[in-house]
LUMTOR-556344 format. One line per 2 residues: number of its first residue (from 1); their letters; for each residue x, y, z of N, C-alpha, C, CB. Coordinates in pm, whole numbers. Glycine has a CB too. Layout:
<drenmis>
NUM = A = X Y Z X Y Z X Y Z X Y Z ~ ...;
</drenmis>
This chain:
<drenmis>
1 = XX = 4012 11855 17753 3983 11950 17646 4039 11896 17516 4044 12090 17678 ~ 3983 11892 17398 3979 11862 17276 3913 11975 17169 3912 11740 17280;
3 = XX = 4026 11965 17143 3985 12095 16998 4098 12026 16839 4079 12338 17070 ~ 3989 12026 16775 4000 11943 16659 4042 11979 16542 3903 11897 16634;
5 = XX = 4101 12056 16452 4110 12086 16329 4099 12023 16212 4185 12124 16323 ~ 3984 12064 16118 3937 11963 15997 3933 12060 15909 3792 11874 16005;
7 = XX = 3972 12076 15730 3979 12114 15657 4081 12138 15551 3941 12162 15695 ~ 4204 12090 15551 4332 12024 15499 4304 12018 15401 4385 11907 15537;
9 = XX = 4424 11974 15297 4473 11936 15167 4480 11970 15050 4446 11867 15145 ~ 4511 11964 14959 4535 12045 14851 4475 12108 14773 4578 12008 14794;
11 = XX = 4515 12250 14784 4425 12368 14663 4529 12468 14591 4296 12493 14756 ~ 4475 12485 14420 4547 12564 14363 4526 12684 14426 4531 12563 14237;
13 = XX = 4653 12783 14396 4697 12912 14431 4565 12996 14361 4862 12948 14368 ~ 4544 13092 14453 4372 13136 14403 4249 13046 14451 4356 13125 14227;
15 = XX = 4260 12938 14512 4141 12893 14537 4084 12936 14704 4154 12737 14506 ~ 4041 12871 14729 3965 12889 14869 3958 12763 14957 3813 12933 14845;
17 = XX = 3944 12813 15090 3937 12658 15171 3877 12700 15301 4102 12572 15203 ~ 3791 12583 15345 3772 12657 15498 3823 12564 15622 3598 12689 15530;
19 = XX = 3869 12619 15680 3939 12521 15773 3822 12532 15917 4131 12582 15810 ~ 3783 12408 16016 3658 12410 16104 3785 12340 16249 3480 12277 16026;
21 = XX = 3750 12423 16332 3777 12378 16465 3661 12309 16568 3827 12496 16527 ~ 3659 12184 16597 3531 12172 16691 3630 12154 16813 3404 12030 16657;
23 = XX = 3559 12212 16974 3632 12214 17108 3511 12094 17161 3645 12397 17205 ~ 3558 12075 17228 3556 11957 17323 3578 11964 17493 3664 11871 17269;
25 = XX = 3470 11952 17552 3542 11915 17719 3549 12131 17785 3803 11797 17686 ~ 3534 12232 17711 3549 12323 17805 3408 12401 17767 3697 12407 17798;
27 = XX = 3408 12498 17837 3328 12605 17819 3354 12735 17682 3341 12661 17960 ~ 3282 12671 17538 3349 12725 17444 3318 12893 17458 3308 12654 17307;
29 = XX = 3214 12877 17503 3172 13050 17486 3233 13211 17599 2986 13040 17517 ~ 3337 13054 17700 3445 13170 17754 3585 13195 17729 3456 13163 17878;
31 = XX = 3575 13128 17589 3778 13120 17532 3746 13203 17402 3876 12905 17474 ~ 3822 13279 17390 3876 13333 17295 3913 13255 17168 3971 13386 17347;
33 = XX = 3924 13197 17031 3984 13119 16997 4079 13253 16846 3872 12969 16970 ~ 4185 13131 16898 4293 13154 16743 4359 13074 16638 4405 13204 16771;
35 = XX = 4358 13126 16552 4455 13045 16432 4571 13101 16399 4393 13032 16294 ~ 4706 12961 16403 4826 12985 16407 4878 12915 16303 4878 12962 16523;
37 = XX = 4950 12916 16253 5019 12835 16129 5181 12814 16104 4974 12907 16004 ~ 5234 12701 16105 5360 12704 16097 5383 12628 15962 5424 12647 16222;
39 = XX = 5502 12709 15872 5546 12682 15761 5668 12593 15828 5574 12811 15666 ~ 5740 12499 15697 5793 12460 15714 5930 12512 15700 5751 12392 15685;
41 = XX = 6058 12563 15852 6131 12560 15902 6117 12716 15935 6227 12491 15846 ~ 5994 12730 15996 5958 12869 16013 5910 12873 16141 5861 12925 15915;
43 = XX = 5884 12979 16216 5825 12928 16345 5692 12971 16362 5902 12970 16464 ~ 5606 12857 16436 5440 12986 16442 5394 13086 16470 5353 12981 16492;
45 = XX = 5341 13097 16374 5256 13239 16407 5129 13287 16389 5300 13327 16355 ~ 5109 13394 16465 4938 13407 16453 4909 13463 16314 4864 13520 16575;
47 = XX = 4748 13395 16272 4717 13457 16111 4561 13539 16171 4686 13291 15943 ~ 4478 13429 16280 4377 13524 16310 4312 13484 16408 4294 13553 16214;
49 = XX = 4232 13548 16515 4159 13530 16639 4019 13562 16616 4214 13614 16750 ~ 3983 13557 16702 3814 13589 16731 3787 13600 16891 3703 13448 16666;
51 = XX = 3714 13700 16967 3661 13707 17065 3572 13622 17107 3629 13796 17067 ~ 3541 13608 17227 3407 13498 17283 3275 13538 17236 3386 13492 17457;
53 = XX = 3241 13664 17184 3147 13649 17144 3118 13670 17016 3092 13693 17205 ~ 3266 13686 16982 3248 13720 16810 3227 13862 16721 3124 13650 16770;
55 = XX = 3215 13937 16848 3228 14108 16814 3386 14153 16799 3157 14211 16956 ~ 3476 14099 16798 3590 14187 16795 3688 14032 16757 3625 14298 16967;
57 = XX = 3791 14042 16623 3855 13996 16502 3941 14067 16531 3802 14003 16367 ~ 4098 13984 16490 4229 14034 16427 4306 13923 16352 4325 14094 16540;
59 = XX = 4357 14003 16243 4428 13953 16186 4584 13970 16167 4372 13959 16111 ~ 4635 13891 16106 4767 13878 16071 4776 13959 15947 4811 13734 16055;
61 = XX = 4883 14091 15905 4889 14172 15798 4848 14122 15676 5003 14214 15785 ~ 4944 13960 15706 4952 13913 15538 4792 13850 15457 5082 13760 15533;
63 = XX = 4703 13806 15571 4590 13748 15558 4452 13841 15561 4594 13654 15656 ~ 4464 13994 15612 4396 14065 15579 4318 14089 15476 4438 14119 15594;
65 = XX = 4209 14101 15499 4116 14064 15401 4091 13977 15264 4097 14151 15378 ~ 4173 13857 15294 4190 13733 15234 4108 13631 15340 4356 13700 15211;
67 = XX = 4148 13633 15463 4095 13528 15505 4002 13604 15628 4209 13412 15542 ~ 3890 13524 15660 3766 13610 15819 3786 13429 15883 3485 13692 15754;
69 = XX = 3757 13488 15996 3775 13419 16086 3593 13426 16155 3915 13480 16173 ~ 3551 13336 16222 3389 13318 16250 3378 13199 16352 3294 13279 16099;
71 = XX = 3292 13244 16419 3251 13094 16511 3102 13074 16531 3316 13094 16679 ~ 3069 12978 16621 2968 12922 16603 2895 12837 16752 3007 12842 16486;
73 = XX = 2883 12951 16842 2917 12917 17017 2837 12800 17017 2860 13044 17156 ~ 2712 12798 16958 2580 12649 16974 2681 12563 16907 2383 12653 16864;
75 = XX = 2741 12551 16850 2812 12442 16774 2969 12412 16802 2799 12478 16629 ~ 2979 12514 16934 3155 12468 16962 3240 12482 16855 3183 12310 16999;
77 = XX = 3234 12571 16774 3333 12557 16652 3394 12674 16599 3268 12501 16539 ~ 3487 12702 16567 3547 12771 16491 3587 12817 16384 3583 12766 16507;
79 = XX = 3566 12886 16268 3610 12853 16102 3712 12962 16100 3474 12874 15962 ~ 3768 12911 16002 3854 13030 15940 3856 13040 15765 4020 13003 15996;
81 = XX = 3798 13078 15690 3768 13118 15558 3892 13173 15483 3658 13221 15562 ~ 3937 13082 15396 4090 13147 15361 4054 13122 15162 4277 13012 15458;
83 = XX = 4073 13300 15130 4057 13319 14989 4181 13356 14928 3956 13418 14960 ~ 4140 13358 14829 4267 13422 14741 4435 13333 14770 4283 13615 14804;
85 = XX = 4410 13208 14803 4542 13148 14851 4664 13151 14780 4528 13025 14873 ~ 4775 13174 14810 4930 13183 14774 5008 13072 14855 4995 13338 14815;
87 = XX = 5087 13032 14745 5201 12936 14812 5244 13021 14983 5373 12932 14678 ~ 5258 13126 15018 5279 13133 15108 5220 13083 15233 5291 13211 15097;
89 = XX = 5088 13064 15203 5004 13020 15293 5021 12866 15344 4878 13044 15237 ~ 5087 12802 15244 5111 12704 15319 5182 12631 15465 5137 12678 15253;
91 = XX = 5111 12573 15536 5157 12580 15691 5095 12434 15704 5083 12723 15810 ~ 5091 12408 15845 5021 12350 15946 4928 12444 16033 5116 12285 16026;
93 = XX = 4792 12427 16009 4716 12514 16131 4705 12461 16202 4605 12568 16133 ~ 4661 12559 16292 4673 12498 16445 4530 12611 16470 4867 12532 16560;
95 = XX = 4439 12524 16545 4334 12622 16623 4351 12633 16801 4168 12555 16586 ~ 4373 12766 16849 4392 12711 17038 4273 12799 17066 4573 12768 17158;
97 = XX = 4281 12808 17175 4169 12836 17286 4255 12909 17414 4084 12674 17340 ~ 4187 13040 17457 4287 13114 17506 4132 13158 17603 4400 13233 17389;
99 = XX = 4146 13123 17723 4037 13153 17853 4065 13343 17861 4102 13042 18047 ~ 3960 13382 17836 3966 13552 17881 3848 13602 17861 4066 13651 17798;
101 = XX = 3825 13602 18024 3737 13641 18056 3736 13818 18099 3710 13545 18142 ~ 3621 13913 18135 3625 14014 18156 3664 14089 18065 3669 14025 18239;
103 = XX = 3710 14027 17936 3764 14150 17841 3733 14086 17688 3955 14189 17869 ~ 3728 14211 17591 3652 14228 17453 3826 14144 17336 3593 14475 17419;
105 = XX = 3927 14201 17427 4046 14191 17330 4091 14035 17310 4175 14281 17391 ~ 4131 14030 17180 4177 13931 17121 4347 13907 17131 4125 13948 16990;
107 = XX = 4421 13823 17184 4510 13763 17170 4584 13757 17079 4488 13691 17189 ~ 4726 13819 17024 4760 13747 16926 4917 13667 16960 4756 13846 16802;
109 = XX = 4958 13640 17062 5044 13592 17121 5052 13422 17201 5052 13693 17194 ~ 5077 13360 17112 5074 13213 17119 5092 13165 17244 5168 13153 17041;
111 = XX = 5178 13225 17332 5200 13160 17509 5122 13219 17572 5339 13181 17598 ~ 4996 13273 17538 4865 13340 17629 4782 13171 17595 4758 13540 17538;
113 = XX = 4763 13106 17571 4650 13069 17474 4662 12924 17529 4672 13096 17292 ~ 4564 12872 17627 4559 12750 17661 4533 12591 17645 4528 12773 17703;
115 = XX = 4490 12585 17509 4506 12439 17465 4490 12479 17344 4410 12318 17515 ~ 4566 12410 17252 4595 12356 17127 4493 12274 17042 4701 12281 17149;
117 = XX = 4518 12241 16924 4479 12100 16842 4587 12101 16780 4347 12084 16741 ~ 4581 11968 16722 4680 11864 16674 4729 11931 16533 4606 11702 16655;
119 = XX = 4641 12029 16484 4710 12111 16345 4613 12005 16233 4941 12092 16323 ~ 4588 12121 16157 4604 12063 15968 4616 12133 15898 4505 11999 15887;
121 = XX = 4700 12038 15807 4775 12113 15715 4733 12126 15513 4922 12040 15749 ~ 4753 12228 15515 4720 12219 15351 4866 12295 15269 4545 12327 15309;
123 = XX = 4851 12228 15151 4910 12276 15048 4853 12360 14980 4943 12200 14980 ~ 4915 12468 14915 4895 12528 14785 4994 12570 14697 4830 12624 14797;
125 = XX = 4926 12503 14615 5033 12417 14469 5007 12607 14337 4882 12161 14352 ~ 5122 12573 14292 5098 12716 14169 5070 12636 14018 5282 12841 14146;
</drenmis>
């Protein structure tokens, strides 16, 4: 399993960015996927999920209706749409993949969630 994160690097405070997950090697349309982000000397945490089929979203308080989260099952992929950016936002993302089957609910708990990517990271500069 391979899940990829592409969309990194530097944007002023107020701009926009979209960050793209492509999976690799599983069955994308039975994982759940999420986005996690770790600041630096902070520990990760969830900002937003998506269901397998894309009917049911959650977010993280602070990213509420700043950033949507979307996927793309024919295309194995994942986005996450992040507006209105603040220095806070700066992290390392991370996109995982969390198998759950039989049910509509989204995850927001990082040790449910079965493979990772390698993270990318962006700045936002003021």
């Amino acid at each position: 399993v391979q899940l990829q994160a592409f969309g990194g690097g530097l944007v002023q405070a107020g701009g926009s960015l979209r960050l793209s997950c492509a999976a690799s090697g599983l069955t994308f349309s039975n994982y759940n996927m999420g986005w996690f982000r770790q600041a630096p000397g902070k520990e990760r945490e969830f900002v937003a999920g998506i269901n397998r089929s894309g009917t049911r979203k959650a977010y993280e308080d602070s990213v509420e209706g700043r950033f949507t989260v979307s996927r793309d099952n024919a295309k194995n992929t994942v986005y996450l749409q992040m507006n209105r950016l603040n220095s806070e936002d700066t992290a390392v993302y991370y996109c995982a993949a969390d198998l759950r089957l039989g049910t509509t609910i989204v995850i927001t708990s990082a040790r449910e969630y079965d493979f990772w990517g390698q993270g990318t990271m962006f700045t936002v500069s003021s």
